[in-house]
Biopython code that builds the backbone (N, CA, C, O; Angstrom):
import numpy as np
from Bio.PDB.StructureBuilder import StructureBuilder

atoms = [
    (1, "UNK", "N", (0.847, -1.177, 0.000)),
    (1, "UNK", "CA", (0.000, 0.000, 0.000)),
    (1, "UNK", "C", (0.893, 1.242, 0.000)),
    (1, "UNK", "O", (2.067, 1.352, 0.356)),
    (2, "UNK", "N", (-0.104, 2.303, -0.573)),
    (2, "UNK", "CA", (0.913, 3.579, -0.320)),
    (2, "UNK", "C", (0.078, 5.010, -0.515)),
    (2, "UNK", "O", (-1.022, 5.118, -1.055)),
    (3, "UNK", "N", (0.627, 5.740, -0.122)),
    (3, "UNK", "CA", (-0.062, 7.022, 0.309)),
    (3, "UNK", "C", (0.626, 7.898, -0.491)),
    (3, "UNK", "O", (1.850, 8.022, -0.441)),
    (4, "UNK", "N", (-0.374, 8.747, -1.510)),
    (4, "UNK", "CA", (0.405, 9.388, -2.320)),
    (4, "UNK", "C", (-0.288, 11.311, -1.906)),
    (4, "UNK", "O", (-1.481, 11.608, -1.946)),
    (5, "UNK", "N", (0.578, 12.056, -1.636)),
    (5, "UNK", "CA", (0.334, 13.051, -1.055)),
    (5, "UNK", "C", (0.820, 14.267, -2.370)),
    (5, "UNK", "O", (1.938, 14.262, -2.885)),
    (6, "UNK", "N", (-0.223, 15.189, -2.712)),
    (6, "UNK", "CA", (-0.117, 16.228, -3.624)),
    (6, "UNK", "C", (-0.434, 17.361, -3.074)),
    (6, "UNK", "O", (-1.616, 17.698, -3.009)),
    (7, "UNK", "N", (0.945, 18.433, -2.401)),
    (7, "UNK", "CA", (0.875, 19.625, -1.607)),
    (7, "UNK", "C", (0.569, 20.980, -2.369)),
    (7, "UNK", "O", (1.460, 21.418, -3.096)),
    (8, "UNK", "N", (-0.176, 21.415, -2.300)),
    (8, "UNK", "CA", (-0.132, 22.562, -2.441)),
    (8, "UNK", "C", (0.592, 23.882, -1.591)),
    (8, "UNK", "O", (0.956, 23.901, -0.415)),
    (9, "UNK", "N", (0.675, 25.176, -2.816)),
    (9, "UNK", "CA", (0.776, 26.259, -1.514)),
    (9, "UNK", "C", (0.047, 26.983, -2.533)),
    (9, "UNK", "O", (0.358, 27.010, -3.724)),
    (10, "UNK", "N", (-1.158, 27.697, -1.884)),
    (10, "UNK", "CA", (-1.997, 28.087, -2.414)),
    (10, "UNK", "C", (-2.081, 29.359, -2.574)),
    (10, "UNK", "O", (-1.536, 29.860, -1.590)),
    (11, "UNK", "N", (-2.515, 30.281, -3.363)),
    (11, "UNK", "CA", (-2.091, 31.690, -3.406)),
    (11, "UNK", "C", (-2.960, 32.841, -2.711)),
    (11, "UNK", "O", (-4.161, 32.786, -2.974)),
    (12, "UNK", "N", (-2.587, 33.766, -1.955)),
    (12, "UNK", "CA", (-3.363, 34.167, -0.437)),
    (12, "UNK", "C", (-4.637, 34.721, -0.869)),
    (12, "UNK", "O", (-4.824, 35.564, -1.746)),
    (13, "UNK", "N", (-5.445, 34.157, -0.165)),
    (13, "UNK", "CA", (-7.438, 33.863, -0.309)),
    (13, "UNK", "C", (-7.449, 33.091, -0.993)),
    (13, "UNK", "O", (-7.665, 33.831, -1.953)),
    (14, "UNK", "N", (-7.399, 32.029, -1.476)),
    (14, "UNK", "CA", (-7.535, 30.942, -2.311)),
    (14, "UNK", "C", (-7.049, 29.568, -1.636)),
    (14, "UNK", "O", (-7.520, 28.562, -2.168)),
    (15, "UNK", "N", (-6.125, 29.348, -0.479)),
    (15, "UNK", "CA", (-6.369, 28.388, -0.011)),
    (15, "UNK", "C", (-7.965, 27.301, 0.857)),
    (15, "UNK", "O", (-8.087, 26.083, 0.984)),
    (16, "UNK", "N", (-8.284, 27.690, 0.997)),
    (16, "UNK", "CA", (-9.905, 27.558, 1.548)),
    (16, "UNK", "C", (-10.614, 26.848, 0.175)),
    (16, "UNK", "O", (-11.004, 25.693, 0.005)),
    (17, "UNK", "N", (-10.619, 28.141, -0.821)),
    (17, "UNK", "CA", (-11.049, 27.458, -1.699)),
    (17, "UNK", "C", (-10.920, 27.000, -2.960)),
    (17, "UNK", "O", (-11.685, 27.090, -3.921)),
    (18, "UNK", "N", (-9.576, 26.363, -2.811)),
    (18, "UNK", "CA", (-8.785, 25.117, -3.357)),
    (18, "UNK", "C", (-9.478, 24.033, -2.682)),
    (18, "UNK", "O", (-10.074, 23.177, -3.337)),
    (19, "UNK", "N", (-9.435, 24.015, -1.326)),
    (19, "UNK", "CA", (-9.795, 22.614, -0.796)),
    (19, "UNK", "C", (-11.235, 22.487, -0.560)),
    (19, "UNK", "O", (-11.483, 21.384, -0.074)),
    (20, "UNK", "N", (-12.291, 23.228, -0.731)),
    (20, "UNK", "CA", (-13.368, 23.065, -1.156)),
    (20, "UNK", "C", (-13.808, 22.409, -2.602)),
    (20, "UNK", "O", (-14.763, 21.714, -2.949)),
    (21, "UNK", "N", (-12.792, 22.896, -3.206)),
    (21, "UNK", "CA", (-13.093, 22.638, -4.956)),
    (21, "UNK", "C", (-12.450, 21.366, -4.775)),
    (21, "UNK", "O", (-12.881, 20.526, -5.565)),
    (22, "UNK", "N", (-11.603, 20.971, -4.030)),
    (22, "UNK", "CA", (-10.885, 19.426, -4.309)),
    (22, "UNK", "C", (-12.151, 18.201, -3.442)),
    (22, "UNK", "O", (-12.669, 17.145, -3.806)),
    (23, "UNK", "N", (-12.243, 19.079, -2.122)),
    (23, "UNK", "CA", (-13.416, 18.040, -1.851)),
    (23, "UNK", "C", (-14.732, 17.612, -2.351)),
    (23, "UNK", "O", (-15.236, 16.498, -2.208)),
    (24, "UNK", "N", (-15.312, 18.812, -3.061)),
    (24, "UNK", "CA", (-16.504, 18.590, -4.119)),
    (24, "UNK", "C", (-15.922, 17.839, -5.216)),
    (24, "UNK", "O", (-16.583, 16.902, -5.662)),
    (25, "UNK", "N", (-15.054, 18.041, -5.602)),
    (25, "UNK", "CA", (-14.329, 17.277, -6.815)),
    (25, "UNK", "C", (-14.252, 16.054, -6.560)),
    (25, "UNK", "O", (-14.978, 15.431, -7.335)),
    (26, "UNK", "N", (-13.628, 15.284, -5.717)),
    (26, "UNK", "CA", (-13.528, 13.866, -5.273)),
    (26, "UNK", "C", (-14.415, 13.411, -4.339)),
    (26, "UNK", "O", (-14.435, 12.224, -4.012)),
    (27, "UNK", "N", (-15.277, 14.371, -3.795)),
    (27, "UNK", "CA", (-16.774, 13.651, -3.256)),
    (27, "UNK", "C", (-16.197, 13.134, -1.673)),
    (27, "UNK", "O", (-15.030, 12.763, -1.544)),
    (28, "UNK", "N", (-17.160, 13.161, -0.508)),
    (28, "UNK", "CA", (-17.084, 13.063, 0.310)),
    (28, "UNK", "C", (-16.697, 11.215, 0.605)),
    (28, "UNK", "O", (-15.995, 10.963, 1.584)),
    (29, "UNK", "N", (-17.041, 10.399, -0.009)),
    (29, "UNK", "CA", (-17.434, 9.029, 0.099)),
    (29, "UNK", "C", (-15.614, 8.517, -0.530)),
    (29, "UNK", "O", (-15.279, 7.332, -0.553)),
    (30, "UNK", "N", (-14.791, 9.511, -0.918)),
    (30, "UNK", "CA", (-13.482, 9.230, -2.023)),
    (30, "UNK", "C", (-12.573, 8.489, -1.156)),
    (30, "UNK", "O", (-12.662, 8.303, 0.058)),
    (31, "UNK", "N", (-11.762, 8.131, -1.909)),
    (31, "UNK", "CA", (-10.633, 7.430, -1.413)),
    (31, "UNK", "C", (-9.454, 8.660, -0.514)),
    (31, "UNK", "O", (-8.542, 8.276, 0.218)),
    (32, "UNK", "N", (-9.684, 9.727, -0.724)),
    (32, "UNK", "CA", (-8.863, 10.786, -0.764)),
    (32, "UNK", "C", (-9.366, 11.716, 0.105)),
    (32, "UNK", "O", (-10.583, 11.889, 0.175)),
    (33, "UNK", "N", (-8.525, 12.395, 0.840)),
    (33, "UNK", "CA", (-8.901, 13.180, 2.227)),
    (33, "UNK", "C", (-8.105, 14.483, 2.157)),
    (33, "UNK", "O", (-6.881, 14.349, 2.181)),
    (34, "UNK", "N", (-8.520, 15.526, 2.088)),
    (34, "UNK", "CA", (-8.430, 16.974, 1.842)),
    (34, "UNK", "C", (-8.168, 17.460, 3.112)),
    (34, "UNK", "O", (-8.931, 17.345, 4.072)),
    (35, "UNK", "N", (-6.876, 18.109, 3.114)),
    (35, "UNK", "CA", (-6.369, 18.755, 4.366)),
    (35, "UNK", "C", (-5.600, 20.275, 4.345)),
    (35, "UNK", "O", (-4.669, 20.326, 3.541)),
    (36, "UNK", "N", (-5.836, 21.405, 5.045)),
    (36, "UNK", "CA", (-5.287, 22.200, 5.031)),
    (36, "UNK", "C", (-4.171, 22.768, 6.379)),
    (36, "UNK", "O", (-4.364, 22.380, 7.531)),
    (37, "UNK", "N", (-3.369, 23.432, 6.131)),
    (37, "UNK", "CA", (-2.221, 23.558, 7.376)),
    (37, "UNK", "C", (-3.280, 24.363, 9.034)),
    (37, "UNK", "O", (-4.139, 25.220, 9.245)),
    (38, "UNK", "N", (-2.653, 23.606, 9.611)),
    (38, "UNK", "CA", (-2.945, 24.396, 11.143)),
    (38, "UNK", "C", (-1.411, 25.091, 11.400)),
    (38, "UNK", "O", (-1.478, 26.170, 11.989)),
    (39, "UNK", "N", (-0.185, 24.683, 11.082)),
    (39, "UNK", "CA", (0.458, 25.447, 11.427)),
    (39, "UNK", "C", (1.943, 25.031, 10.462)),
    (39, "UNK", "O", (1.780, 23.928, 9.940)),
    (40, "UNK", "N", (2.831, 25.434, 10.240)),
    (40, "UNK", "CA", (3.663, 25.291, 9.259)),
    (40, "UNK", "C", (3.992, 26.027, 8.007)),
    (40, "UNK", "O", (4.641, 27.009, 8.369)),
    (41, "UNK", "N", (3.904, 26.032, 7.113)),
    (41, "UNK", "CA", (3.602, 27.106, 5.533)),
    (41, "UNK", "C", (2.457, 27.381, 5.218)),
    (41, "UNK", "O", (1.802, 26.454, 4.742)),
    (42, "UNK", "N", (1.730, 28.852, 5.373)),
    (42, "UNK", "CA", (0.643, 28.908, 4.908)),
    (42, "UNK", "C", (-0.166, 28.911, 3.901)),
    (42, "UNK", "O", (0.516, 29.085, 2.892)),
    (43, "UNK", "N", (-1.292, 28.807, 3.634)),
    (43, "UNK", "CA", (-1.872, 28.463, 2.575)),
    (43, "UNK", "C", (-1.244, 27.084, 1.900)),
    (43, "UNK", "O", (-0.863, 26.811, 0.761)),
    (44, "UNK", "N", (-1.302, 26.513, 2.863)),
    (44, "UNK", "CA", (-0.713, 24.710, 2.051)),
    (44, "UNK", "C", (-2.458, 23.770, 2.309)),
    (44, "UNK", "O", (-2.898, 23.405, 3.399)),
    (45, "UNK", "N", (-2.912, 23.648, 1.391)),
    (45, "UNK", "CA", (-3.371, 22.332, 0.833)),
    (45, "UNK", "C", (-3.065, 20.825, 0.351)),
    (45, "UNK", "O", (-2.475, 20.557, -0.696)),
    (46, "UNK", "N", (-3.440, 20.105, 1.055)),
    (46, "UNK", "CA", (-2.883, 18.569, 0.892)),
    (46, "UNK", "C", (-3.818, 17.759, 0.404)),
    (46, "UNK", "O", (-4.911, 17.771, 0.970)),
    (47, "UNK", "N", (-3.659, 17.075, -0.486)),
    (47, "UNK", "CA", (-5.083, 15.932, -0.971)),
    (47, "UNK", "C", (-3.746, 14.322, -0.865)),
    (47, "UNK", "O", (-2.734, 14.043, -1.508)),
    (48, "UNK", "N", (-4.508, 13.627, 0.320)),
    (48, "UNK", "CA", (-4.046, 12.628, 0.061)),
    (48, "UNK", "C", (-4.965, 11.364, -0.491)),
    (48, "UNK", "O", (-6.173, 11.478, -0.699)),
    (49, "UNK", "N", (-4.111, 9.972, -0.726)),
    (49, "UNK", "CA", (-5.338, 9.453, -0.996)),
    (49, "UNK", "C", (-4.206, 7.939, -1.069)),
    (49, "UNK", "O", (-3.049, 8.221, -1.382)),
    (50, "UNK", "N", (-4.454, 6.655, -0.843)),
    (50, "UNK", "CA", (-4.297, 5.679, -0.731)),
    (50, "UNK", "C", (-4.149, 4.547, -2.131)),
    (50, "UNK", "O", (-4.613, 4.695, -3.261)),
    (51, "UNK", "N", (-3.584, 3.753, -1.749)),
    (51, "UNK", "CA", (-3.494, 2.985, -3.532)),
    (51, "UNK", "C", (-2.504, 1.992, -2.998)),
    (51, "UNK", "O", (-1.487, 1.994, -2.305)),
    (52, "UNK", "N", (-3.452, 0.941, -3.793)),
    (52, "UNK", "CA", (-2.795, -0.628, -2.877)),
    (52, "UNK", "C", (-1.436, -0.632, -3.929)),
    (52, "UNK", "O", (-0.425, -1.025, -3.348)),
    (53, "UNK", "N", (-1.254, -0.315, -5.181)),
    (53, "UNK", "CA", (0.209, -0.353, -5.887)),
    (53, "UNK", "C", (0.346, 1.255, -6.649)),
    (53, "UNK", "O", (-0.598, 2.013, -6.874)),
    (54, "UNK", "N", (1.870, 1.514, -6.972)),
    (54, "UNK", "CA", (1.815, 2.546, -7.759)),
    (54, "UNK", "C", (1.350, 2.019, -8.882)),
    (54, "UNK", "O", (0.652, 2.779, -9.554)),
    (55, "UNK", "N", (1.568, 0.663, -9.400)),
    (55, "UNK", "CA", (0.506, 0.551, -10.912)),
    (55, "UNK", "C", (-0.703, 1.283, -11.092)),
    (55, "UNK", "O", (-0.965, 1.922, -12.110)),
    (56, "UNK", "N", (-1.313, 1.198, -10.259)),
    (56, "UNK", "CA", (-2.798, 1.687, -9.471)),
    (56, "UNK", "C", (-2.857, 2.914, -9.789)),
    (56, "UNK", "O", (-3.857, 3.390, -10.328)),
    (57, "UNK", "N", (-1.362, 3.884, -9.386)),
    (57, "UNK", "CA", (-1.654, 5.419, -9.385)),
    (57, "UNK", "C", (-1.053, 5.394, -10.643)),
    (57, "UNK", "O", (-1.130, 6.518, -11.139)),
    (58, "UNK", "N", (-0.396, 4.471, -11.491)),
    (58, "UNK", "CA", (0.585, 5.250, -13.028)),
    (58, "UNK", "C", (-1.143, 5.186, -13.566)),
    (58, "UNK", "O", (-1.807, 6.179, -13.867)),
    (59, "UNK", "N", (-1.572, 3.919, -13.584)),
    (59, "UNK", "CA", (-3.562, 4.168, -14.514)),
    (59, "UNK", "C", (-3.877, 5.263, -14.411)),
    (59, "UNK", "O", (-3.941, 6.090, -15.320)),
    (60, "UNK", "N", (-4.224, 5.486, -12.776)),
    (60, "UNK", "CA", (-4.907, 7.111, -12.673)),
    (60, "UNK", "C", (-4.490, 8.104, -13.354)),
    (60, "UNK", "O", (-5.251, 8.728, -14.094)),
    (61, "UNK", "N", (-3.216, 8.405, -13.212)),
    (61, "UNK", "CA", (-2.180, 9.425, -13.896)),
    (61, "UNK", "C", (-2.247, 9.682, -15.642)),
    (61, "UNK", "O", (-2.225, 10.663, -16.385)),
    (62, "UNK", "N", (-2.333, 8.292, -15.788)),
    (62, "UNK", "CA", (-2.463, 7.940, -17.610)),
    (62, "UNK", "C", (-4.106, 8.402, -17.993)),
    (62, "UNK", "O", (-4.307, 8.827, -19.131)),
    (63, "UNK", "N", (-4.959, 8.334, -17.277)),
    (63, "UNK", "CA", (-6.270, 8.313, -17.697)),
    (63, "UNK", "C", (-6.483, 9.855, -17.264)),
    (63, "UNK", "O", (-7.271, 10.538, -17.918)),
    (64, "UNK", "N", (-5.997, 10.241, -16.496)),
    (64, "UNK", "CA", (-6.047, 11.912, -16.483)),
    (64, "UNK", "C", (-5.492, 12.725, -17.666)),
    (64, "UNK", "O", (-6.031, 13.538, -18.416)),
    (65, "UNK", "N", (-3.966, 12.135, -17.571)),
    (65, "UNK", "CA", (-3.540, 12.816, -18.631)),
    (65, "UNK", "C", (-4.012, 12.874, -20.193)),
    (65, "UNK", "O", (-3.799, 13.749, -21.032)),
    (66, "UNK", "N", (-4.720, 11.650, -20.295)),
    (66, "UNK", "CA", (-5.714, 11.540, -21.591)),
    (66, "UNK", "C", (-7.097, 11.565, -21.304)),
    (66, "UNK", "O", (-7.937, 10.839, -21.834)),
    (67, "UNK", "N", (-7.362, 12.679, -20.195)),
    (67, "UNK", "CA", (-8.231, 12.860, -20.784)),
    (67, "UNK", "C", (-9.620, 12.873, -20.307)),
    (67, "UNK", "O", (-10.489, 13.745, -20.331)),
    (68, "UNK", "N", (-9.585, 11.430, -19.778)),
    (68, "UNK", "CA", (-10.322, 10.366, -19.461)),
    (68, "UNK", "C", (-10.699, 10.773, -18.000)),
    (68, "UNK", "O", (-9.943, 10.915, -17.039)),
    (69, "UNK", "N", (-12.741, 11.001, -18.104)),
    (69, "UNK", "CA", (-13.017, 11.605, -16.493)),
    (69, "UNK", "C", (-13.003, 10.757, -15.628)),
    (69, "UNK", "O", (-13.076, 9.620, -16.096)),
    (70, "UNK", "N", (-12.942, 10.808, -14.572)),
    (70, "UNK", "CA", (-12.773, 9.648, -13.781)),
    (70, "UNK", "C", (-14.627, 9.721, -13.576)),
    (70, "UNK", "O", (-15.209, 10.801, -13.681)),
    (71, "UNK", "N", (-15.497, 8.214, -13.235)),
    (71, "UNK", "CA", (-16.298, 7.932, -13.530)),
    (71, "UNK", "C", (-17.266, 8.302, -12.166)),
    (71, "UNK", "O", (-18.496, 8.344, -12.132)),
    (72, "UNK", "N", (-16.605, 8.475, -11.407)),
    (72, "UNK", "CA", (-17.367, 8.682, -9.636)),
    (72, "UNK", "C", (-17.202, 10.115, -9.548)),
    (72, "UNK", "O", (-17.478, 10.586, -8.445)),
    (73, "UNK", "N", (-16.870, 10.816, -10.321)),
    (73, "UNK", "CA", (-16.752, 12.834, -10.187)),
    (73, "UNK", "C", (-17.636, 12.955, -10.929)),
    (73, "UNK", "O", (-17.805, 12.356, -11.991)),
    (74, "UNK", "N", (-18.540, 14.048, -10.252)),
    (74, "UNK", "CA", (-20.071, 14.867, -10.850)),
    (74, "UNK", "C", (-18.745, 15.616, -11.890)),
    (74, "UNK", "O", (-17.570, 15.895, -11.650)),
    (75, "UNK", "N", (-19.614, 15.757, -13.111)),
    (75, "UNK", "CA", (-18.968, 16.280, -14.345)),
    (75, "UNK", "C", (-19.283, 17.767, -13.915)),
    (75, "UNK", "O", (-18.079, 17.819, -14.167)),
    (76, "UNK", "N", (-19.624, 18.842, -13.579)),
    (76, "UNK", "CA", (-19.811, 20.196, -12.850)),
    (76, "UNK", "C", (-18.469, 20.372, -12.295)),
    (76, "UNK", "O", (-17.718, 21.323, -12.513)),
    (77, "UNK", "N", (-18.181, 19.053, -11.336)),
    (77, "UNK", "CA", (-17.150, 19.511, -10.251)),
    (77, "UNK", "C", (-15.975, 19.114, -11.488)),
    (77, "UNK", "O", (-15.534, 20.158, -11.967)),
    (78, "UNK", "N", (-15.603, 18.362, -11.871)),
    (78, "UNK", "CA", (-14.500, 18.084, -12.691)),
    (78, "UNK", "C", (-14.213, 19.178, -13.940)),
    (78, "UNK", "O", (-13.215, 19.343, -14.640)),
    (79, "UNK", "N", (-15.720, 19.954, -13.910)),
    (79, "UNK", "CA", (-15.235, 21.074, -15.256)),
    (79, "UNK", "C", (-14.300, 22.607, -14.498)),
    (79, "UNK", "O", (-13.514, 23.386, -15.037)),
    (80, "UNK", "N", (-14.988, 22.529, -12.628)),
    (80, "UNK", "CA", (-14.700, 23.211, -11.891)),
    (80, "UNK", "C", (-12.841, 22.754, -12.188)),
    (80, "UNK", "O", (-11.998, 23.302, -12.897)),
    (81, "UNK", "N", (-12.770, 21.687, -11.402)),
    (81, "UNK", "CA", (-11.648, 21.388, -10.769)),
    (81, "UNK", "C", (-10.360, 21.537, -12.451)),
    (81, "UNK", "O", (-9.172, 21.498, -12.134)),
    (82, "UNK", "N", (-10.608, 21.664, -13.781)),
    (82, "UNK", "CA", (-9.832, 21.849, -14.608)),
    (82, "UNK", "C", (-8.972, 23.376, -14.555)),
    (82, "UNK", "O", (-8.023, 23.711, -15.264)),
    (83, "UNK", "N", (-9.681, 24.197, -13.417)),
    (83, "UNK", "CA", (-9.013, 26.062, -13.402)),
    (83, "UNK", "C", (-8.389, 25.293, -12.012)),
    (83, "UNK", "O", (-7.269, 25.805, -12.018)),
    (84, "UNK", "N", (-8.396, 24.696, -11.227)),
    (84, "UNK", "CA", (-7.388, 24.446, -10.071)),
    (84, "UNK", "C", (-6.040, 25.498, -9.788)),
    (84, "UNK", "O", (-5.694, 26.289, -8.911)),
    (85, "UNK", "N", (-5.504, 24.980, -11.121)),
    (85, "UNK", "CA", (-3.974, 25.215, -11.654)),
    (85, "UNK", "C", (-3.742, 26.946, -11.277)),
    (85, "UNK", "O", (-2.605, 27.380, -11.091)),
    (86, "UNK", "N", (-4.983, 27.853, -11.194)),
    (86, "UNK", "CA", (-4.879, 29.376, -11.274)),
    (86, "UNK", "C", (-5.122, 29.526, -9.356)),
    (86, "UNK", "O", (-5.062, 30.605, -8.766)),
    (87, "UNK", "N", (-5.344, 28.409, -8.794)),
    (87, "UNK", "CA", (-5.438, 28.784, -7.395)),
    (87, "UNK", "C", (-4.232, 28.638, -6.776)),
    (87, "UNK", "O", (-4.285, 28.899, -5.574)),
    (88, "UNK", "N", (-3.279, 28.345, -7.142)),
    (88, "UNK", "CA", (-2.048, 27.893, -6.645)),
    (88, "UNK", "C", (-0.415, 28.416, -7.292)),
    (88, "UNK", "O", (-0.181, 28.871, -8.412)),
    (89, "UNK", "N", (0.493, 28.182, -6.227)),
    (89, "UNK", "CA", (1.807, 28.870, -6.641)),
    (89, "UNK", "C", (2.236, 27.998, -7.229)),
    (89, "UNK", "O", (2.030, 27.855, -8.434)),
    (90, "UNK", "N", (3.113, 27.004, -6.339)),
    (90, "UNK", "CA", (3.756, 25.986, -6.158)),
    (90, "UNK", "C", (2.941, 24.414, -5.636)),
    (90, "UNK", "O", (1.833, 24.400, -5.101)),
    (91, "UNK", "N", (3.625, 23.382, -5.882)),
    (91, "UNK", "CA", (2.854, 21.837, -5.594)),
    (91, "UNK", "C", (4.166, 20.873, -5.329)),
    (91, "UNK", "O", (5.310, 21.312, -5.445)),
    (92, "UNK", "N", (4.007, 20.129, -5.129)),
    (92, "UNK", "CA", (4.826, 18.910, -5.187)),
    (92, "UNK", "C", (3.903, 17.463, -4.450)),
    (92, "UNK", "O", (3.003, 17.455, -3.610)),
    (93, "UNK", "N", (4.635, 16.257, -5.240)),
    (93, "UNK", "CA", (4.166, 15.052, -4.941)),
    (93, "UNK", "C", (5.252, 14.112, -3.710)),
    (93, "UNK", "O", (6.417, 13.733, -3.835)),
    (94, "UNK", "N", (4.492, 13.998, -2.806)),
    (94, "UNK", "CA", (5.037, 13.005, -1.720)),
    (94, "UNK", "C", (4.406, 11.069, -1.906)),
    (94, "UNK", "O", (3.212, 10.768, -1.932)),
    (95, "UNK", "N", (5.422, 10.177, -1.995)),
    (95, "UNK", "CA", (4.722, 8.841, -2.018)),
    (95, "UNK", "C", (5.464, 8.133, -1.166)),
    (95, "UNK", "O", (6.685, 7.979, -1.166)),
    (96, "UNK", "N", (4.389, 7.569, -0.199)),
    (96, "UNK", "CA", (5.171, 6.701, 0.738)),
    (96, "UNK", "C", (4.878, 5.534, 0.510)),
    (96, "UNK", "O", (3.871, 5.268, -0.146)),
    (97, "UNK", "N", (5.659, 4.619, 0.982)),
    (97, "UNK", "CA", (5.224, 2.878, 0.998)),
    (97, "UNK", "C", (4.933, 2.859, 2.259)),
    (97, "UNK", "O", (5.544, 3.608, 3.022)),
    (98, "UNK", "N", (4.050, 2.092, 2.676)),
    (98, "UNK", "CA", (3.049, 2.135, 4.065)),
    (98, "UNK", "C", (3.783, 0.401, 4.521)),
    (98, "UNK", "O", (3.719, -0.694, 3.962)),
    (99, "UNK", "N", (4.359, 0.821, 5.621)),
    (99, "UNK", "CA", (5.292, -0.244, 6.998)),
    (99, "UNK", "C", (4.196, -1.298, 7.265)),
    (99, "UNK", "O", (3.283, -0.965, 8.020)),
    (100, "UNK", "N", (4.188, -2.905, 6.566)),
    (100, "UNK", "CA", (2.944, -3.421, 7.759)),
    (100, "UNK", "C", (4.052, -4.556, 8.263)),
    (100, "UNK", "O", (3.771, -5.330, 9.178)),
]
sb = StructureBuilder()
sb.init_structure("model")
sb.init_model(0)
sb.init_chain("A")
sb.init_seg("    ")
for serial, (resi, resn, name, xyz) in enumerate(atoms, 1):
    if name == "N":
        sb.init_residue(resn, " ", resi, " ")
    sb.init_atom(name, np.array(xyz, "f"), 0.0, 1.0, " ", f" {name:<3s}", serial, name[0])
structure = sb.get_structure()
């Protein structure tokens, strides 16, 4: 298993709602859990989300990049979530392998 973490730093008034638009976007019921800083760098947004292999996340990655909506996102929120990119400075990807 592994936990793949995509940080934001969000650009000032727009953190809030980055992570509104990510949680409507991936739906309350998602694999993926929307977090913002209590203390550390501000305006940081975190969407993590779980995946039993990276095979698992290269699909996701491939089917985004072509294109391809993912089938459990209201098409509203996914037309939302395509301006994302204008709420934010900087990002980076964290992936851990999960210890059992």
């Amino acid at each position: 298993m592994y936990i793949i973490r995509d940080i934001f730093t969000a650009k000032p008034g727009q953190a809030s709602k980055l992570a509104r638009l990510f949680r409507k976007a991936f739906g309350p019921d998602s694999n993926t859990r929307i977090m913002t800083d209590m203390v550390g760098d501000y305006n940081t947004v975190v969407a993590e989300m779980q995946v039993k292999s990276l095979a698992e996340f290269e699909k996701q990655m491939e089917d985004y990049k072509a294109g391809k909506p993912d089938p459990t996102m209201d098409p509203k929120a996914a037309e939302e979530l395509s301006k994302y990119t204008e709420m934010y400075l900087t990002g980076r990807r964290e992936i851990f392998q999960i210890v059992e």
